[in-house]
C-alpha positions, 0 to 999 in steps of 0.5 A: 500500500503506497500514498501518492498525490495527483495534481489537477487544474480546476477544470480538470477535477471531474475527469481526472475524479473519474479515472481515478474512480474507474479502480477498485485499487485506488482510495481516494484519501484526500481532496483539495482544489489543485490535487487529489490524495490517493492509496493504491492497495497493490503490491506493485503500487508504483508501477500501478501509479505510474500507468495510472498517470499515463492514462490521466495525462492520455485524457486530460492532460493532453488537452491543456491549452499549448502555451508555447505558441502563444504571442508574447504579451 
């Protein structure tokens, strides 16, 4: 069993709260506004987390507004 912390914009809280409400192993421990604390119940927790992170940032992450090519203000 391992903590771990996941990080979200305001926006992004009910996607990423879905994902992570798809798995059994998964308890959600904490909530605040930027982040949601969590225990994974799994011998292999951290490679768990890490898929975990992937499918989060697959679905949500990757539809963050690129700054990079924004004009300078």
């Amino acid at each position: 069993m391992e903590n771990y912390r996941i990080y979200f914009e305001p926006e992004e809280k009910e996607d990423v709260f879905r994902i992570l409400r798809s798995y059994s192993d998964i308890l959600i421990d904490n909530i605040n506004t930027s982040s949601f604390g969590i225990t994974i119940e799994r011998d292999d927790a951290e490679s768990f987390y890490l898929r975990v992170l992937d499918q989060v940032d697959r679905e949500v992450y990757s539809f963050r507004p690129h700054n990079r090519y924004a004009w300078p203000r």
